[in-house]
Residue frames as qw, qx, qy, qz and C-alpha x, y, z in Angstrom:
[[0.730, 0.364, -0.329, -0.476, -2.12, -5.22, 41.80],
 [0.852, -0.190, 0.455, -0.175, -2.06, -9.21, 41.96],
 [0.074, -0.591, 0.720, 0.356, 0.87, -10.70, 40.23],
 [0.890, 0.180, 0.124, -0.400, -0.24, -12.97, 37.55],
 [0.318, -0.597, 0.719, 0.162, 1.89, -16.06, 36.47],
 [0.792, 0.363, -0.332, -0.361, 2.02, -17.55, 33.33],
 [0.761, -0.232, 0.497, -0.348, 2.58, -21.20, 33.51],
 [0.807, 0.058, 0.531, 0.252, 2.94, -22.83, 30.72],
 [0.256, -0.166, 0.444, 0.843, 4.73, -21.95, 26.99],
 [0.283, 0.586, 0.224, -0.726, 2.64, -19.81, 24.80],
 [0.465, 0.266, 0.835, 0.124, 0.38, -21.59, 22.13],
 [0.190, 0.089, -0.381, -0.901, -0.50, -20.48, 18.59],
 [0.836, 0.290, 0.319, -0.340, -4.77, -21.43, 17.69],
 [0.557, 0.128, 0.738, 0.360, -4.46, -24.15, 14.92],
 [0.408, 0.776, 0.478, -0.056, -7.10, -22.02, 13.24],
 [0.001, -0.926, 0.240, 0.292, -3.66, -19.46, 12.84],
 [0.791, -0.254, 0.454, 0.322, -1.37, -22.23, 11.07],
 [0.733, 0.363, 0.501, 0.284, -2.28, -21.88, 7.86],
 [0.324, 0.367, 0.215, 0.845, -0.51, -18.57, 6.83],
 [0.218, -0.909, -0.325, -0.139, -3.05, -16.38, 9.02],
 [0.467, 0.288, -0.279, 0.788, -1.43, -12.76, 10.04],
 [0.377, -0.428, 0.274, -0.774, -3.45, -11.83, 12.74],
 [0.813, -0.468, -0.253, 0.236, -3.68, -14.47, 16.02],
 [0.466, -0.692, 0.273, -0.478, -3.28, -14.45, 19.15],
 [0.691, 0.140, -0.709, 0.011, -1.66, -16.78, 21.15],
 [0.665, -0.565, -0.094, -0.479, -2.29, -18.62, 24.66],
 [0.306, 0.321, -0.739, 0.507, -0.67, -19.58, 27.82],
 [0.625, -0.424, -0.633, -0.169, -1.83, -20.88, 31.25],
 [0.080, -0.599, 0.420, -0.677, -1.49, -18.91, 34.48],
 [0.136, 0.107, -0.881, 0.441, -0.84, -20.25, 38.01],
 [0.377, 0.121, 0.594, -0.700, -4.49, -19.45, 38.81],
 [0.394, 0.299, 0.853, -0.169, -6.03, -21.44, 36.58],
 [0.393, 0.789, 0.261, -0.392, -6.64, -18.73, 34.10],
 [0.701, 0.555, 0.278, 0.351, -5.09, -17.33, 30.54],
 [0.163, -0.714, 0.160, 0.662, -2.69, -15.16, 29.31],
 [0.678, 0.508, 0.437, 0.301, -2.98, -14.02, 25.48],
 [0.078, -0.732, 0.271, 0.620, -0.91, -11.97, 22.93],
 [0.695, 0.681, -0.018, -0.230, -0.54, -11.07, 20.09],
 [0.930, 0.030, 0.238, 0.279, 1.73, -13.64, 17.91],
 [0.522, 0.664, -0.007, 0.535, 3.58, -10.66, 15.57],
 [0.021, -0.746, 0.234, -0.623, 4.11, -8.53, 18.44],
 [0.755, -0.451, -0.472, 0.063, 4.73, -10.81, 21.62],
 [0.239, -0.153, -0.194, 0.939, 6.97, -7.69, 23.67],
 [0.097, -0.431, 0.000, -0.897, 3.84, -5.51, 23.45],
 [0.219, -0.094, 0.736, -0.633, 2.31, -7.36, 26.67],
 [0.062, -0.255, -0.965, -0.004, -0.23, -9.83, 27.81],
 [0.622, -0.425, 0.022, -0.657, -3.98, -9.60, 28.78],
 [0.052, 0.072, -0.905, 0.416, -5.12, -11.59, 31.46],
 [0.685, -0.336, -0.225, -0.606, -8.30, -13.69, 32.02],
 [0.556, -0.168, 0.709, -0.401, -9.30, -15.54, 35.25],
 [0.170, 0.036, 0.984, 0.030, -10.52, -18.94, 35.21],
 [0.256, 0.507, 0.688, -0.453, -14.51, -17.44, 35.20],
 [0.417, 0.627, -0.225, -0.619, -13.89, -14.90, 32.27],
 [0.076, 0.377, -0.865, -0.322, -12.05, -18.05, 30.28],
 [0.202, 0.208, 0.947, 0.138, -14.59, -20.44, 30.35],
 [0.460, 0.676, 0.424, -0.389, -17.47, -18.02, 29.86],
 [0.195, 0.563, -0.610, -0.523, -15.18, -16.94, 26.77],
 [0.011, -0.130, 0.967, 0.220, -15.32, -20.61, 25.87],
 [0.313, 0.481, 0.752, -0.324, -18.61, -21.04, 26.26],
 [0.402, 0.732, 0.131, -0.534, -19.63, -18.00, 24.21],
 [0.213, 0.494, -0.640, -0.549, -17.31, -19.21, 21.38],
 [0.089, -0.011, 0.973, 0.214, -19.08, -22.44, 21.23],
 [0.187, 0.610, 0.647, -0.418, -22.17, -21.46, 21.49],
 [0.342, 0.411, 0.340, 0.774, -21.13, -19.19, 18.07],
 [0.331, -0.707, -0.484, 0.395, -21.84, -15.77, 20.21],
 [0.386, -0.634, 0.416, 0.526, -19.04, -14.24, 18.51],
 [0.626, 0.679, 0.096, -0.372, -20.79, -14.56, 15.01],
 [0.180, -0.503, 0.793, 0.294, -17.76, -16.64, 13.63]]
């Protein structure tokens, strides 16, 4: 399995400031991709997206795909 390396410190969304109890929060891996967890529970482990899953993610959230 391909060792993934997180990169930078691990960011709450703004959209989680105001009192929200469920977010997620984000980091930057060595390859250009993401690492996310969950903010209440940050010891139950990461996911991992490449660079290709992360922007199509982005994409689909702007594009309101995700029915937000």
């Amino acid at each position: 399995m391909k060792q993934v390396r997180v990169v930078t410190e691990f960011k709450k969304s703004s959209a989680s400031q105001g009192g929200q109890q469920e977010c997620v929060e984000v980091a930057h891996t060595a390859d250009g991709g993401r690492a996310v967890r969950d903010s209440k529970d940050p010891a139950a482990g990461l996911q991992f997206y490449g660079p290709d899953h992360w922007a199509a993610f982005i994409d689909g959230v702007k594009a309101g795909t995700f029915g937000g």
